[in-house]
C-alpha positions in Angstrom: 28.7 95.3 185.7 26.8 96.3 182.4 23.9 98.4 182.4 21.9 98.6 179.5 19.0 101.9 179.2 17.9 103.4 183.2 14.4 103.8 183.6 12.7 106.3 185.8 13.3 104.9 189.6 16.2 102.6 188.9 19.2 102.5 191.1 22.5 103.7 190.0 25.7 101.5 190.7 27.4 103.3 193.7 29.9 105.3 192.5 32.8 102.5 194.5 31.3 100.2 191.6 31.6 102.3 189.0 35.2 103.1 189.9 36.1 99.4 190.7 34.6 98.6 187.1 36.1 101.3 184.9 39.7 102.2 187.1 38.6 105.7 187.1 39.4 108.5 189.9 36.3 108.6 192.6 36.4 112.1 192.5 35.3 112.0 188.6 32.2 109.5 189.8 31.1 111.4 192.8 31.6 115.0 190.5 29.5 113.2 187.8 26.6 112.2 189.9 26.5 115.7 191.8 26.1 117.0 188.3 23.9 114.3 187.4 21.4 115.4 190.3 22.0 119.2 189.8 20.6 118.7 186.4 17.7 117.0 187.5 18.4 113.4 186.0 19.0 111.7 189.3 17.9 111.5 193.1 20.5 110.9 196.1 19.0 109.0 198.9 21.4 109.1 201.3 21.7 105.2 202.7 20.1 104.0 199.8 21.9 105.3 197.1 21.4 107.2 193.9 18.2 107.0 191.4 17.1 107.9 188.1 14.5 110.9 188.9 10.7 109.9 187.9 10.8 114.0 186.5 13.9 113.4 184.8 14.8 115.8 181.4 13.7 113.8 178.5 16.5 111.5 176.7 17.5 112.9 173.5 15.5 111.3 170.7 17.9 109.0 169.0 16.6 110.5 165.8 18.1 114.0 167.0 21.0 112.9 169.4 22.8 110.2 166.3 23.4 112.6 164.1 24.4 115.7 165.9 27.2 113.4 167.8 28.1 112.4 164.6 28.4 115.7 163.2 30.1 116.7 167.0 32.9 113.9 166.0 33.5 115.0 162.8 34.2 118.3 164.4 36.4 117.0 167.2 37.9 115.2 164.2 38.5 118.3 162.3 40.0 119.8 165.2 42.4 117.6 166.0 43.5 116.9 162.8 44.2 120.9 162.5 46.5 120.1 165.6 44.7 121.7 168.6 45.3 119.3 171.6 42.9 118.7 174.2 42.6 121.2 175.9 42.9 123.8 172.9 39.8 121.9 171.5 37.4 122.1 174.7 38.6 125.9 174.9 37.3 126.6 171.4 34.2 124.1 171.9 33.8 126.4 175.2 34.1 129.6 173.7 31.4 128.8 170.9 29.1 127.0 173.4 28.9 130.4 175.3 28.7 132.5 172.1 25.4 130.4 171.2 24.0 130.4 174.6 24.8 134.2 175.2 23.1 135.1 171.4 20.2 133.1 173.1 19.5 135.1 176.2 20.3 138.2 174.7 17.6 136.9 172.0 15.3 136.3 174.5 15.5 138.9 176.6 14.7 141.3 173.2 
């Protein structure tokens, strides 16, 4: 199974696909898709399976999304090579995340 770009109305592998394909826990699939829908990328259609929303979020330009993961692995890089583990390194991630997003809303709400 190889999926190249989804399109608006296109059918996601069910997640016992995606599990059989990449020998990863079911919970992590099904957790993923629920996420997926919250956001508002996909539709579940119960008996028919799982669908790339028509009102889906925009895809991140490739223009924009290249180099910020670039610049989001050098970081991770950084990190690691400072010696934070895994988990050390998603905590700090974490805490900065919020600190942006909490400057936000309290810049908003000004």
């Amino acid at each position: 199974m190889r999926y190249g770009m989804l399109r608006a109305g296109d059918r996601l592998p069910t997640a016992r696909e995606v599990v059989a394909e990449l020998a990863i826990n079911p919970n992590t699939v099904l957790k993923a898709y629920r996420e997926l829908e919250h956001e508002g990328f996909v539709n579940s259609r119960p008996g028919a399976g799982t669908f790339v929303a028509t009102d889906a979020p925009p895809a991140l330009e490739r223009s924009v999304g290249g180099p910020l993961r670039r610049s989001v692995d050098r970081w991770v890089e950084n990190a690691i090579a400072a010696g934070l583990d895994r988990d050390s390194v998603v905590a700090l991630f974490t805490l900065a995340l919020q600190a942006a997003f909490d400057k936000e809303l309290a810049d908003v709400r000004r």
